[in-house]
N, C-alpha and C positions, 0 to 999 in steps of 0.2 A: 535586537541591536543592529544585525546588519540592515535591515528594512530603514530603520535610522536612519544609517549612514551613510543607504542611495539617497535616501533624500533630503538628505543633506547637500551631497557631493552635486545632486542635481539643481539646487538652491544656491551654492559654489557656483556654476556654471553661468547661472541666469546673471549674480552676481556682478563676475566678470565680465561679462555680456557688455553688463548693464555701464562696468566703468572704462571700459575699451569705446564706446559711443560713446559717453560725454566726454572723456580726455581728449579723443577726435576730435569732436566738431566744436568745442571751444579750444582748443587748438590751433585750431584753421582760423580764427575768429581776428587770433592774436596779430596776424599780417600775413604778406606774402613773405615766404621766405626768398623769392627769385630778385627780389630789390633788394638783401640782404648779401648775395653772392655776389651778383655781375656788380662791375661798377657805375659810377654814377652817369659817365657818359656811353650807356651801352642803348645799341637800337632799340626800336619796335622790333624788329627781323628776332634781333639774337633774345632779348624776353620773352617773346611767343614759341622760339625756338627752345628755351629750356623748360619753358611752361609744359610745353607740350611732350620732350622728352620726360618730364617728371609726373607726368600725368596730373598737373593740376588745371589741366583745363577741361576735365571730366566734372561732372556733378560733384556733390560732396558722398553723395550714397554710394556712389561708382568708385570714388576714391577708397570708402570706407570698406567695401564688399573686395577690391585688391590689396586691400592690408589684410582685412581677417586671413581673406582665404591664403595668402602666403605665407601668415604667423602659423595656422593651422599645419600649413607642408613644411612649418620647421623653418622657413625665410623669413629672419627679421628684417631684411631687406637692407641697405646702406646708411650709413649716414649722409646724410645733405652736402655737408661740409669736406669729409676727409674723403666721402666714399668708399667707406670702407668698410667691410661686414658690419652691424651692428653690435651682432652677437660677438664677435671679437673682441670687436672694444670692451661690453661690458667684462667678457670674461678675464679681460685682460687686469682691470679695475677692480673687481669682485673681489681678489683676496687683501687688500689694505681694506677694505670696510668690512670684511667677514672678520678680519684681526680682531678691531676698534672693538667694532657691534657682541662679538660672542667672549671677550674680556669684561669689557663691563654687563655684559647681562651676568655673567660670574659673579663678577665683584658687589654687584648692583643685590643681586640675593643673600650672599654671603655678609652684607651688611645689614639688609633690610630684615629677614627673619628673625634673626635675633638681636637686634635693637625692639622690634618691634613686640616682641614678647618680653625680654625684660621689660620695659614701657609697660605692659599692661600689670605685669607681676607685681615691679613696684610703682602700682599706679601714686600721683602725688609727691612723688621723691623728686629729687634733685635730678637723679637719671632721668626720670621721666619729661621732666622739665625741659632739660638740655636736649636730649635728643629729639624731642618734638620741633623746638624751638630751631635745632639744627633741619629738619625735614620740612618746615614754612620754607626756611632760605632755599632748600634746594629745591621746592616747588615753585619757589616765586622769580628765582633768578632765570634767564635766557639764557640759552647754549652759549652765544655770540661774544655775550656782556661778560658771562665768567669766564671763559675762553681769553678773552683779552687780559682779564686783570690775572688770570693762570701766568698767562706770558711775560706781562710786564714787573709781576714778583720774581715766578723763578725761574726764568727765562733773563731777561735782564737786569733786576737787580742784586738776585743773588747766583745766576747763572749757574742753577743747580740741571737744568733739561734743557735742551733744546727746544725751539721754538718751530721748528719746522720739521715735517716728517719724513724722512729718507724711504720712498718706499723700495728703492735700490737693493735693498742691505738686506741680506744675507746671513741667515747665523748658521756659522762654520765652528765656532769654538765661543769659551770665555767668555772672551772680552765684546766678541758681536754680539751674544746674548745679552751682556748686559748695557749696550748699546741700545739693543730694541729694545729689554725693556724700560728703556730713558726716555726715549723717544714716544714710547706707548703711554706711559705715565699721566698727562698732563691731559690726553686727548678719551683716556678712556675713563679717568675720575670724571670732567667735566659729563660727559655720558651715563655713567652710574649714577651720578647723585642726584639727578633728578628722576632716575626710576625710583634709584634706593629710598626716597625721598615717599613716593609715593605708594610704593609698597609695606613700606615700615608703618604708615597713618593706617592702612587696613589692617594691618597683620594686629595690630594694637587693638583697633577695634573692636573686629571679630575677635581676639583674644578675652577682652572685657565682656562680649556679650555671653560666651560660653563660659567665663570663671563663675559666670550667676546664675548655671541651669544645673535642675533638680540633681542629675546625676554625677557633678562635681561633689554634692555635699554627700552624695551617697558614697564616691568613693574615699573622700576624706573618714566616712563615719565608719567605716570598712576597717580604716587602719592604717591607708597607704601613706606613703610619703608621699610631700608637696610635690617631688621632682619628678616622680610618677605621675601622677593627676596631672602635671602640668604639661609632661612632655608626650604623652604616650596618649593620652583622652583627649586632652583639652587641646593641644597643637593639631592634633590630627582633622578634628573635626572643624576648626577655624582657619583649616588652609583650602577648605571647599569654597570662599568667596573670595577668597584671596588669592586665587587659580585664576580666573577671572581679569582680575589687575593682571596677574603676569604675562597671563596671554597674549593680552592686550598691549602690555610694555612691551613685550618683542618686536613687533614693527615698530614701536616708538622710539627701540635705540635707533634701531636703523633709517628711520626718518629724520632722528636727530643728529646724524650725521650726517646730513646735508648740509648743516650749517657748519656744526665741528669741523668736517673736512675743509672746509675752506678758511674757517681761520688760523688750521693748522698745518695747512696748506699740503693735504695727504692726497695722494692720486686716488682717489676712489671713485665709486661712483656717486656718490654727493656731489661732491666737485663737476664728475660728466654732467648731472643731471640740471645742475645750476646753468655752466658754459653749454648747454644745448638749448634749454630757456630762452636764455640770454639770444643765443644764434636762430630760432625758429625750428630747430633741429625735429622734427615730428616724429620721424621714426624713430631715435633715440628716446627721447621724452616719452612715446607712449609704451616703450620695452620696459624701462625704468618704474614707468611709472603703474603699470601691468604688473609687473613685479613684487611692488610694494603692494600690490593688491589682493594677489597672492598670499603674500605672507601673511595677510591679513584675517582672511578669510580662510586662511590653513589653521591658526594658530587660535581661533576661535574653536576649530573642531576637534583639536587637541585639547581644549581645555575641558571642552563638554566628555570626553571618553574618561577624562580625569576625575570626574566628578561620581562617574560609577566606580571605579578604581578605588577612592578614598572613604565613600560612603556606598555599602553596598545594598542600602535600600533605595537607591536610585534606580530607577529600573524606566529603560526608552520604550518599553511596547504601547 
């Protein structure tokens, strides 16, 4: 296992490697960002002058080999824009999207499991029907599209949440808890339902292919009850490919709050990682986006350890 796990973690490496140079240099691709700061009537003198304080008048390799090596000493280096730590910013930003993002992976499971297993139980019923029928929509809708029509019901018509995210607020007592969780409400179902959406189609699946293997009928022949065979045998071994999805869903809340945050207008880092896009911002964009890379390739090796965990004839030698 740990032989594994080096080389794994050294596969990780290469990875990251791998998406730190293309985020770069299609990055660079996208324009200068020095015509983006100075204004429209600024010299040749003062362009070449922030060029070159910004070091963009180096190579692109030479550029590339001064970002690694300072991520590496722990310097995310500024922002373009504000000049300001990088690493600040995002930390600053980090907990509105760690809110959003670790509510609905909650809520996103907490719905999808067992939707997903009743579905298979009672394959053909009207459950089954419905909640599948419910899991297309929340595969087929946009973050954006449902975000808006969230707002414009119950936000504005029936003026049940708020439309916009206070990430100000503070819960001291009561009434601020249930403040946040009004404000959470709207931004963190549009989030889960399209995981929940996508793990409940598996969990069903796999549930179906394992209600029809040999050793379902041996323990029904046994004597056991349904609830047993169903939850104790038959869940257990159908959440080894459904480990998989979820793993995978993890960076996908968090990537789909790039968009949420901005229709719901949350200081996160969705929101930075848009207005730095937007601004040419490099060294933000590639921390953020390094980040998401991360979590990617973390949560991939989390899943494989999961899979000896649940089924102990897995074995990595």
């Amino acid at each position: 296992m740990s032989r594994y796990l080096l080389r794994r973690l050294s596969h990780t490496v290469l990875v990251i490697i791998g998406i730190s140079v293309i985020s770069f240099f299609f990055l660079h691709l996208s324009g200068d960002p020095v015509g983006l700061i100075l204004p429209q009537d600024a010299t040749r003198a003062q362009i070449e002058a922030l060029r070159a304080q910004m070091r963009l008048d180096e190579p692109l390799v030479v550029q590339y080999l001064h970002f690694a090596g300072s991520a590496l000493q722990g310097d995310l280096r500024r922002s373009i824009y504000t000049r300001e730590p990088v690493l600040r910013l995002i930390l600053e930003r980090m907990p509105a999207t760690l809110e959003l993002a670790i509510a609905a992976l909650v809520l996103s499971l907490v719905i999808a499991i067992p939707v997903g297993v009743l579905a298979a139980v009672r394959r053909g019923s009207w459950l089954d029907m419905i909640s599948m029928s419910i899991a297309l929509f929340g595969l087929s809708m946009p973050h954006f599209w449902l975000g808006i029509m969230f707002i414009m019901l119950f936000s504005v018509q029936l003026g049940w949440f708020p439309s916009i995210y206070d990430t100000t607020l503070r819960v001291t007592d009561w009434d601020s808890f249930l403040r946040q969780v009004r404000q959470m409400a709207m931004p963190v179902f549009v989030l889960a339902l399209c995981n929940a959406a996508q793990i409940s189609r598996y969990m069903r699946a796999s549930m179906l292919d394992n209600l029809n293997q040999d050793y379902v009928r041996t323990a029904r022949a046994k004597g056991m009850t349904e609830r047993t065979v169903v939850l104790v045998h038959v869940l257990r071994n159908s959440m080894i490919p459904v480990i998989t999805v979820i793993a995978l869903g993890v960076p996908g809340v968090f990537t789909g709050a790039i968009i949420t945050e901005n229709v719901f207008k949350v200081n996160g880092l969705g929101q930075q990682l848009l207005l730095s896009i937007q601004g040419n911002d490099a060294p933000m964009v590639l921390t953020i986006t390094l980040m998401f890379a991360i979590l990617i390739v973390l949560f991939n090796l989390i899943a494989d350890i999961l899979y000896g965990i649940l089924d102990p004839g897995i074995r990595y030698d």
